[in-house]
C-alpha positions in Angstrom: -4.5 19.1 -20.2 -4.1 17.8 -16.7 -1.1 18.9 -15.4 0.1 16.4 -12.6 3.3 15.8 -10.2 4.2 12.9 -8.7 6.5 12.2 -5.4 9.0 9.2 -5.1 8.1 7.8 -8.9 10.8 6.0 -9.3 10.0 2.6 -7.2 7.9 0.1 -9.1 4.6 1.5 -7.4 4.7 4.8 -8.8 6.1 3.6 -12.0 2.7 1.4 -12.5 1.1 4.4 -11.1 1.9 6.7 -14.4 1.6 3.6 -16.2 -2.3 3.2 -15.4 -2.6 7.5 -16.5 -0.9 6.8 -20.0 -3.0 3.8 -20.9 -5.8 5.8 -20.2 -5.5 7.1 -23.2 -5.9 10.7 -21.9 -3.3 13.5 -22.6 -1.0 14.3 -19.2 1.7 16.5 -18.5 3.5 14.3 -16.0 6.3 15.1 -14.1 8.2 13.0 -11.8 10.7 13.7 -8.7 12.7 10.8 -7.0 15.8 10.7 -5.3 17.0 7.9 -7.1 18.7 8.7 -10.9 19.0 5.4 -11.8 14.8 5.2 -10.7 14.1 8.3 -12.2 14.8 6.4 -15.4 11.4 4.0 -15.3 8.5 6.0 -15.3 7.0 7.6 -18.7 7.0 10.8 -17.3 7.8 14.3 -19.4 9.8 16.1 -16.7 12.5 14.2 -14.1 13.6 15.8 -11.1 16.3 14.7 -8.9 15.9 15.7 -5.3 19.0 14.4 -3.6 17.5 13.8 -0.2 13.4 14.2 -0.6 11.5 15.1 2.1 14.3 14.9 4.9 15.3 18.2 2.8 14.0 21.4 4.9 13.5 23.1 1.6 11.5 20.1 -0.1 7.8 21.7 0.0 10.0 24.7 -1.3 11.5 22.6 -4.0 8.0 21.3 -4.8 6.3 24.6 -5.5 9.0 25.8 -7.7 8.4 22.7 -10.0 4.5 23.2 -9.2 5.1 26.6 -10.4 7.6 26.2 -13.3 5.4 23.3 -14.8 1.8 24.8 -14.0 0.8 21.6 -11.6 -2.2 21.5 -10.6 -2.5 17.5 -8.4 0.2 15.8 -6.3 0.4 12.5 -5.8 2.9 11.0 -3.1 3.5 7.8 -3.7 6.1 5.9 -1.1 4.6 5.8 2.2 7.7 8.5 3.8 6.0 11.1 0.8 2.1 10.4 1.9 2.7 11.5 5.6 5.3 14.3 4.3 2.9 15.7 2.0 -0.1 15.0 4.0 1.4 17.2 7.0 2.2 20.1 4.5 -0.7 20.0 2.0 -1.7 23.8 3.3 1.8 24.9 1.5 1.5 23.3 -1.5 0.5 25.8 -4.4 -1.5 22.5 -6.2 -4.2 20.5 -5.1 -3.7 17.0 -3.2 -6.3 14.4 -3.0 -5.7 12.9 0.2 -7.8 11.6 3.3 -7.3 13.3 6.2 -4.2 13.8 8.3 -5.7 12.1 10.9 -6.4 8.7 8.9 -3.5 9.1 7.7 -1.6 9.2 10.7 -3.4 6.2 12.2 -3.1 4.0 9.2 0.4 4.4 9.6 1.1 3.6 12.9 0.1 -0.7 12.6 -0.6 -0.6 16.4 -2.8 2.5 16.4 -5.0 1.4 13.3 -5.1 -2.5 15.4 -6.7 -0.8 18.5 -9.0 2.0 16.7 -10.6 -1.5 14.4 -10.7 -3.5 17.6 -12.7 -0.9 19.4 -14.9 -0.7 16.3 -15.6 -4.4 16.9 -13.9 -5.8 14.1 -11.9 -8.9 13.8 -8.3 -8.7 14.5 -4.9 -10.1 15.5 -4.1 -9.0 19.0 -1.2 -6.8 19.5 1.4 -5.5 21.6 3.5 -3.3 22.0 7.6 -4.0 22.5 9.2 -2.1 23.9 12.0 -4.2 25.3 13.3 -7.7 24.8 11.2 -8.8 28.5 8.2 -7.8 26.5 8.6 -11.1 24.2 7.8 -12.8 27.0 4.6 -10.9 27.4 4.1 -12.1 23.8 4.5 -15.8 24.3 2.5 -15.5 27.5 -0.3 -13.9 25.3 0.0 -15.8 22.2 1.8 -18.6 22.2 4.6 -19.8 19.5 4.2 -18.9 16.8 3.7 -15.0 16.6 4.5 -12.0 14.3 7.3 -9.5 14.9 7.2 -6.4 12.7 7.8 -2.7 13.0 4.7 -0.3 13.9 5.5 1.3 10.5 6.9 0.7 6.6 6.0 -0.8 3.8 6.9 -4.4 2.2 7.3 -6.3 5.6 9.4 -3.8 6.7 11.2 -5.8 10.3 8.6 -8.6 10.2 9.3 -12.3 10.8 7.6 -15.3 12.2 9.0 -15.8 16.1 8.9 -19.5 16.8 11.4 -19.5 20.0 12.6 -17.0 22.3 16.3 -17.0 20.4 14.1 -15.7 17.3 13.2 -12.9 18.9 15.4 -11.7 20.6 18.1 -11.9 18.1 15.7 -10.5 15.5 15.4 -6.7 17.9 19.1 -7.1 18.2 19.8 -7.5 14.7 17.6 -4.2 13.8 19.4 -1.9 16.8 22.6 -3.6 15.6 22.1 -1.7 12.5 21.3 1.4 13.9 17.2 1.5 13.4 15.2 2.9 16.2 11.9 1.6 14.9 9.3 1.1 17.3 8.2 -3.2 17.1 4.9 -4.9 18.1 4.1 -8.5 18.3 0.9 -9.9 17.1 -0.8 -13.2 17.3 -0.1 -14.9 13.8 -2.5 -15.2 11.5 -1.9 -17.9 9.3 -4.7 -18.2 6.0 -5.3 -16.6 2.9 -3.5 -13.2 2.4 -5.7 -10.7 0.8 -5.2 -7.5 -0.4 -7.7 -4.9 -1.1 -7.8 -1.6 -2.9 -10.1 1.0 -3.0 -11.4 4.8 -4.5 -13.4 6.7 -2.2 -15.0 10.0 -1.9 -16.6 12.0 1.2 -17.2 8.5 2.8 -18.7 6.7 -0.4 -16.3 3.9 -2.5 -16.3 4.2 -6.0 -14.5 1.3 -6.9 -12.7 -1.3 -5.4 -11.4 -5.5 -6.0 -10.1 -7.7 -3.7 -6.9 -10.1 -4.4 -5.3 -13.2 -3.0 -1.6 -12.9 -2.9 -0.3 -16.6 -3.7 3.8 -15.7 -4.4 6.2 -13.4 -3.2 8.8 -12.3 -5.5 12.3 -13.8 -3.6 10.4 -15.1 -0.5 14.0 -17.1 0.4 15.4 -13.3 0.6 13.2 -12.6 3.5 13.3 -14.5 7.1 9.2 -13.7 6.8 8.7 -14.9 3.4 7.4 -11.4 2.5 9.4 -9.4 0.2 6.7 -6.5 -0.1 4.8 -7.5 -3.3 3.8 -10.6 -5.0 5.1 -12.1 -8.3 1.7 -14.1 -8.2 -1.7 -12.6 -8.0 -5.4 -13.7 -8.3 -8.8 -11.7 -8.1 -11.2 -12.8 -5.4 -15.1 -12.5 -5.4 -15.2 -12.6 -2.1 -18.2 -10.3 0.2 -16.9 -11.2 3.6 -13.3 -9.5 2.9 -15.5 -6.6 1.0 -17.2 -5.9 4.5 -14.5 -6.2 6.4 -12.4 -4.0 4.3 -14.9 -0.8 4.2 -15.5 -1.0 8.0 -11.7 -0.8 8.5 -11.3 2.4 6.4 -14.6 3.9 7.8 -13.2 3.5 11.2 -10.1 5.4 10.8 -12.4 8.2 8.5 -15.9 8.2 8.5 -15.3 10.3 5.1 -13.0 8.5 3.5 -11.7 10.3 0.3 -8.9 9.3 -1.6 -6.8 5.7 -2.2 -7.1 2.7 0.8 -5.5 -0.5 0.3 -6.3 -3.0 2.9 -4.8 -6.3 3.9 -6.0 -8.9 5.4 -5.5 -12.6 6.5 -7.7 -15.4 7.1 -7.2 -16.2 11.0 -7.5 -19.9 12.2 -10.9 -19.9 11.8 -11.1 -18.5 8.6 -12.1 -15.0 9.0 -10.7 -12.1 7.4 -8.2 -10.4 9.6 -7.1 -6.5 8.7 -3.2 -6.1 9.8 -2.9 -2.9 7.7 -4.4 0.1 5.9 -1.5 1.1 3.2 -3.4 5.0 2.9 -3.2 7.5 0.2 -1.4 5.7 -2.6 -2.0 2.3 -4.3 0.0 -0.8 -4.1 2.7 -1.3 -5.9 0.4 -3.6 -8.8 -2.0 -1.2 -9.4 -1.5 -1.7 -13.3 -3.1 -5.3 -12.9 -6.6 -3.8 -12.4 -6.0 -1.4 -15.0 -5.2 -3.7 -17.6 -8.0 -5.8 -16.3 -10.3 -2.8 -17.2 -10.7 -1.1 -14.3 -8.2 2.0 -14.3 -8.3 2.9 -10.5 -5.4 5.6 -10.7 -7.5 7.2 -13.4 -10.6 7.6 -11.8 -8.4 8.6 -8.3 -7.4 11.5 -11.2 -10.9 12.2 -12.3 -12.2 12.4 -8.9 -9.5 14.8 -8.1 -10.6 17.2 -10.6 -13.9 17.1 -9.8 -15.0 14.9 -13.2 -17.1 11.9 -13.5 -16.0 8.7 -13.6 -16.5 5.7 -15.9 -19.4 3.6 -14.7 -17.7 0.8 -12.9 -19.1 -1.9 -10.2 -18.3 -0.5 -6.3 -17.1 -3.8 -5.4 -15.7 -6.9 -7.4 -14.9 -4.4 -10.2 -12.9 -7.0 -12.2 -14.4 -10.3 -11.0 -12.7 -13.6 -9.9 -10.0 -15.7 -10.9 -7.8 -13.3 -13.1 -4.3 -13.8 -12.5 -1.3 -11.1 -12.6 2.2 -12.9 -13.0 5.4 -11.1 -12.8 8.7 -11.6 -12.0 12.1 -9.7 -12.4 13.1 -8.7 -15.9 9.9 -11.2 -17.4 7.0 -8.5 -18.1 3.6 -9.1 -16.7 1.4 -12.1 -18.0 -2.5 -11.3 -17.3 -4.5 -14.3 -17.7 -8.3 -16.0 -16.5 -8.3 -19.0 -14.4 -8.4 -22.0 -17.2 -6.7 -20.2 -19.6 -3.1 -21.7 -18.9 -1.0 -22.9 -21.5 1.3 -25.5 -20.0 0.7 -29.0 -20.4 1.2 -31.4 -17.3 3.0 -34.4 -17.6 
C-alpha cells in the first residue's frame, strides 16, 4: 500500500488533489497536515494533523519526519505554493521521498519576474516587465507600456496583488494600499495582455512530458470581489485542442529545467496579436481543478504518484490528453457539472 503525506491539504487544491488518488481506485494510506482545523475537515484523508503555524515553524521538517515516521510515509506532496519552496529547500531532511523539479526551477518559477526574463532570453513570446520598486517607477511603466498595464506581486498564487492600472491614481494607490497593510511584497508591472486565458498542466519526467491538456478559463468564481477580476480559480472551464499553446507551454518549462520532472502548470494569454503569452509557471503542485481532468479520464495526480514510485503509467496521449470542448462548472456550495460542448440542457427563449 502506498503510503503518502500531503502538505497544506486543506485548501480546495489539495483537497481535489486526494480526491484524483481515491478515484483511482487504488488503495492509499493518506495522511494530511494543514494549519487550518476547519480545512483539515475536507480532504478524504486517514490521518489529520494540525500544525498551528506550518512551515514558519523552525521544527516543521522535524514535525514532518515524526509523522513520516509514525505513519511509515514513503512520498510528500506540498501542495500550496509557501509548502513547494519549503519543502523543496529541505527535501535532503526529509526521511520520505519527494517528487519535485529542481530547487533551481523551482525557485525561478516562483519569482514572476525571474521566470519573465529567463523565457524572454530563450526567445519566447512574452509580456514585458519591470521591476517596481518605488511609486516613480509607475511612470517608467507608462512610459514603457502605455495605459493599460498589469500590477501584481513577483510571487503568490490566485492574483495575489494584481490589478489592471488604467491611470496613475490606480497605481499608486494600489502600492499604498498593500504597504498600508503591512506587506512587503516585491511588485512588477507588465504590459497587459488582453486574449484568451489559458491554463496548462503537465507530468514530466527527466525532461520528457507524460501527459498534459490545455484549458481556457472563461469565469472566475466572485470576479466583482477582486479589483483584477481574478479571484485565483475559475468557476467556468473548457478544454482546448490547441498546438500553439502546447509549444509554447513545453519551451517555457524546458527553459527553467531542461529535465523537467514533476507537476508544471503554465499560464498563458493571448497578446494583441493573438499569440500565446506565458505570465507564470505554478511548479510542483497542480492547480487547484485538477479533479476536472481526472474525471474527464485522465488522472494526472495518479500517474504524478506512479511516476514517483517508479511504476508505469496508463497509456495516455502527451498532449490534448482529454480533447476539446469539455466543460468543468463549479461554483460555491453547487458540486461540479462535467459536460461536452452541445450537451447543455437549458432551453433559450
Amino acid at each position: 500500500m502506498k503510503k503518502i503525506l500531503v502538505t497544506g491539504c486543506g485548501g480546495p487544491a489539495g483537497v481535489n488533489f486526494i480526491r484524483s488518488l481515491r478515484y483511482s481506485g487504488e488503495n492509499m494510506f493518506i495522511a494530511g497536515i494543514d494549519t487550518n482545523k476547519y480545512h483539515l475537515e475536507f480532504p478524504d484523508v486517514d490521518k489529520r494533523y494540525l500544525s498551528t503555524v506550518g512551515n514558519k515553524d523552525p521544527s516543521y521538517i522535524e514535525k514532518l519526519n515524526e509523522i513520516i515516521s509514525r505513519d511509515g510515509i514513503e512520498l510528500v506532496h506540498p501542495q500550496p505554493d509557501t509548502e513547494v519552496r519549503f519543502i523543496s529547500e529541505n527535501r535532503e531532511k526529509l526521511d520520505a521521498k519527494t517528487f519535485l523539479p529542481s530547487k533551481d526551477a523551482i525557485r525561478i518559477c516562483q519569482n514572476k519576474f525571474e521566470s519573465s526574463r529567463v523565457w524572454e532570453k530563450a526567445g519566447i513570446p512574452v509580456a514585458k516587465a519591470i521591476m517596481i520598486n518605488s511609486e516613480d517607477d509607475l511612470q517608467e511603466a507608462v512610459d514603457r507600456f502605455g495605459y493599460p498595464f498589469w500590477l501584481r506581486a513577483t510571487s503568490g498564487a490566485g492574483g495575489r496583488g494584481s490589478t489592471i492600472v488604467k491611470n496613475m491614481e490606480t497605481g499608486i494607490a494600489w502600492l499604498r494600499y498593500w504597504r498600508a497593510r503591512g506587506k512587503d511584497w516585491q511588485f512588477i508591472a507588465e504590459d497587459y495582455l488582453p486574449g484568451q486565458n489559458i491554463a496548462f498542466q503537465s507530468v514530466w519526467k527527466d525532461g520528457e512530458i507524460i501527459t498534459s491538456q490545455a484549458r481556457e478559463r472563461i469565469e472566475y468564481i466572485y470576479p466583482y470581489l477582486a479589483p483584477s477580476g481574478i479571484t485565483g480559480t475559475p468557476s467556468v472551464a473548457k478544454t482546448i485542442v490547441d498546438e500553439e499553446a502546447n509549444d509554447i507551454a513545453a519551451k517555457c518549462i524546458k527553459a527553467v529545467d531542461r529535465k523537467a520532472t514533476g507537476v508544471f502548470c503554465v499560464d498563458m494569454k493571448r497578446d494583441e496579436d493573438g499569440k500565446p503569452c506565458p505570465t507564470e509557471i505554478n511548479i510542483g503542485r497542480f492547480f487547484t481543478t485538477s479533479f476536472f481532468f481526472t474525471k474527464a479520464g485522465v488522472n494526472m495526480p495518479y500517474i504524478y504518484v506512479k511516476l514517483a514510485y517508479g511504476e508505469e503509467t496508463p497509456d495516455v496521449e502527451k498532449y490534448n490528453a482529454v480533447g476539446n470542448d469539455v466543460y468543468w462548472i463549479r461554483h460555491m456550495d453547487s458540486g461540479p457539472v462535467l459536460l461536452k460542448e452541445g450537451e447543455w440542457r437549458s432551453i433559450k427563449i
